[in-house]
Structure formats: structure tokens, C-alpha cells
N, C-alpha and C positions, 0 to 999 in steps of 0.2 A: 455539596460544596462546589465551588467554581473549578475547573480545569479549561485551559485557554489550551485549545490544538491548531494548529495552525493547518489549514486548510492546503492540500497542495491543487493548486489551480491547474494545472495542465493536462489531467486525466482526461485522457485520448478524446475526441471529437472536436478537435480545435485542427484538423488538420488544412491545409492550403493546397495540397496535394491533388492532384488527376484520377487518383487509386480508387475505384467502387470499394464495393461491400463484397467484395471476395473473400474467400476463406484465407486465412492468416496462418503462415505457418513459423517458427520457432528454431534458427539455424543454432548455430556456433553460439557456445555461452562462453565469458570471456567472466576475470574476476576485478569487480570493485570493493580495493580498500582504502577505506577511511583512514586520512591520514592520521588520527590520533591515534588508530588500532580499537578503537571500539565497536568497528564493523566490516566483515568481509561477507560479502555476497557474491553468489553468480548471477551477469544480467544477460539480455540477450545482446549481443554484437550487434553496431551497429542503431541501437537505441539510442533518442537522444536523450541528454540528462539534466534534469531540470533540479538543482540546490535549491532551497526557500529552508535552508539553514538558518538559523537565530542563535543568541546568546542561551545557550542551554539545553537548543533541542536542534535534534537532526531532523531534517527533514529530505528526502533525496528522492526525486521520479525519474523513472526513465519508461519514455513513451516507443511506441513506435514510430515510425517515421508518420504512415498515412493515419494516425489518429485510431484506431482499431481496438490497440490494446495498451496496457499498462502495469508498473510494477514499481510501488512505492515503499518505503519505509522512514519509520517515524517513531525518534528516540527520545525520553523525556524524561525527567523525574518528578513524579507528582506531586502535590503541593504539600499532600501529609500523607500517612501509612492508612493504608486501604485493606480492612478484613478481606478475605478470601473471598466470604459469601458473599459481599457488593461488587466482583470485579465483573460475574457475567453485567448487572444492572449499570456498572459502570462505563464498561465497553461500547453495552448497544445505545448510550449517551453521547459518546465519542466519537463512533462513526456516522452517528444523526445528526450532529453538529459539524463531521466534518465533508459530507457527504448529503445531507438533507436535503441540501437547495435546488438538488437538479431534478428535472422533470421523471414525472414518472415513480419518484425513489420509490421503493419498498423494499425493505428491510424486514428478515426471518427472526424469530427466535437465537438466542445465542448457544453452541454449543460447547460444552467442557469436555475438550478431549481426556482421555490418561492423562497424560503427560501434564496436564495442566494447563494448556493452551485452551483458550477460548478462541470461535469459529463462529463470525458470523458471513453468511450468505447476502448480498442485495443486490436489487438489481436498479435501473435508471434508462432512461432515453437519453440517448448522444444524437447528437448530426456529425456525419461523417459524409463531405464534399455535398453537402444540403440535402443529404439522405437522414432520415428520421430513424434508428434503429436500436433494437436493446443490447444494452450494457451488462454484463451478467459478473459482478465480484465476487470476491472472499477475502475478508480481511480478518489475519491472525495475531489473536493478543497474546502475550507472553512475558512475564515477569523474570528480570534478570537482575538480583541484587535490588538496589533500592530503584533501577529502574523501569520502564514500560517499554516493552515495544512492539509495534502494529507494521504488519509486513502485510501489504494488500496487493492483489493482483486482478486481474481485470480483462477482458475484451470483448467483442462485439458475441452475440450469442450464436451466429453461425460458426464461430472459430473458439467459444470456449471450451467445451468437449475434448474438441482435437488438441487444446495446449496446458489441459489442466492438470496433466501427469509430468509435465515439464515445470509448471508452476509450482505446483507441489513438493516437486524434487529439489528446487530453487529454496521454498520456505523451509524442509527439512536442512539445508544444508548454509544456511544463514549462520554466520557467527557474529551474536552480540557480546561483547566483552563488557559484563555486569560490574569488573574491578575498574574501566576505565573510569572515566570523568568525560562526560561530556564537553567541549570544549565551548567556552564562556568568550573568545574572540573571532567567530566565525564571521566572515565576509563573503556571502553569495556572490 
């Protein structure tokens, strides 16, 4: 079946920045909430934040400043009701389609946490300041109410090690509110 996701385009190596490929570190988390209340996250301070919101789906990045790393999320209600067993096949569909086109991609197997969260790995080539280097992701699917949501984070792979327990800590403590509604008049 068709599912239309909407690509967020700013996932870091778009930077215009002076910054090499230094290691990246992860200050002060500050909280965004979604004016409707169907989302509070902690991002990093200081991140810029990129909306590609539509009528129905959230869409919200926030990059680093020099292009390095990233942390996006992406709220939606699917077209129809999705058995259990197709969400891992349906997942690693979703992130192929929203994520596929850039060089390099490779994409892992999907995993079923407990909890129910599906976990896929992938990684990509970025240029950052016309340095060639790998991008190493993770992006988490999670069913809330009749909704989807894919919480993906990201950065260059000499700095993803060092920031993946604060990312992690980030996706653990994500609040999607399954009772809101999407809001159908958003304006990026």
C-alpha cells in the first residue's frame, strides 16, 4: 500500500560553515513543545530547527549548526490499520524512501525492541564543508494510538559513539501524545 512520508531535506551536511570533521559534542538540552501538545522533546540548544510540517503530519529537524549531526521527528496517521507482523517490513520501507537517495545509503535489518519499538540502523555519505564522510543513524518507530512515529537521530561517525547515550536518552524521553490530533492547519 502506498504511504507518502515526507522526506526531511536538511539532514546535516548542508552546512556553509568553517567547522571540519571534528568530534561533536552535545551541551545543554533545552524542551520543544508542540503547540498542539502532541509532542514534547528534549533537543540540543542551540540547534537549528527545520518545520516541513503539512496538513496532517509533523515533521520537525533540528540540525546542528556545522552540519555533523541531526535529530528529527515524524508524526503521521497511516493510510489504514497495519498488522503487527508488517510494521518491522513496513518501517524499513519508510526509511528507504525517506532516506534512500543519498549516497552511500545502507540500511541494517530492523529490530523489535520489548517495548515494541522497531530500531533500524543506517548509515550514508554527507559532505560536510566538501569533506566526504560517514553519516551513521538510528531511526525509531513507535506506534501511538492510531498514530506512527519515527524519531531518527544521526551524526558524522567520528562523533556518533560519543553522542549516542544522549540520543538515546532524548528518544527514551520523547512524549507523543497518541490522544492528540494532528493538527490539519499547519503553516511551516
Amino acid at each position: 500500500f502506498p504511504v507518502t512520508i515526507t522526506s526531511p531535506t536538511a539532514i546535516a551536511g548542508t552546512s556553509t560553515s568553517t567547522t571540519n570533521l571534528s568530534k561533536l559534542a552535545i551541551g545543554a538540552l533545552e524542551t520543544y513543545k508542540h503547540p498542539s501538545g502532541i509532542l514534547e522533546i528534549n533537543v540540543p540548544k542551540g540547534w537549528q530547527i527545520d518545520d516541513k510540517s503539512q496538513a496532517g503530519e509533523l515533521l520537525i529537524t533540528w540540525n546542528e549548526p556545522a552540519g555533523r549531526s541531526t535529530l528529527s521527528t515524524n508524526i503521521f496517521v497511516p493510510p489504514s490499520e497495519i498488522p503487527e507482523e508488517r510494521l518491522p517490513d513496513l518501517f524499513t520501507a519508510i526509511v528507504k524512501g525517506m532516506y534512500g537517495n543519498r549516497d552511500e545509503f545502507v540500511v541494517q535489518s530492523p529490530i523489535v525492541e520489548s517495548t515494541g519499538t522497531i530500531v533500524i540502523v543506517w548509515t550514508a555519505s554527507i559532505n560536510v564543508d566538501g569533506q566526504k564522510t560517514k553519516f551513521i543513524a538510528n531511526s525509531r518507530f513507535k506506534r501511538s494510538n492510531n498514530k506512527f512515529s519515527i524519531l531518527t537521530f544521526g551524526a558524522i561517525e567520528l562523533s556518533f559513539n560519543d553522542l549516542k547515550d544522549t540520543f538515546f536518552g532524548i528518544a527514551n524521553n520523547q512524549i507523543v501524545d497518541g490522544n492528540v490530533a494532528i493538527p490539519e492547519n499547519i503553516k511551516p
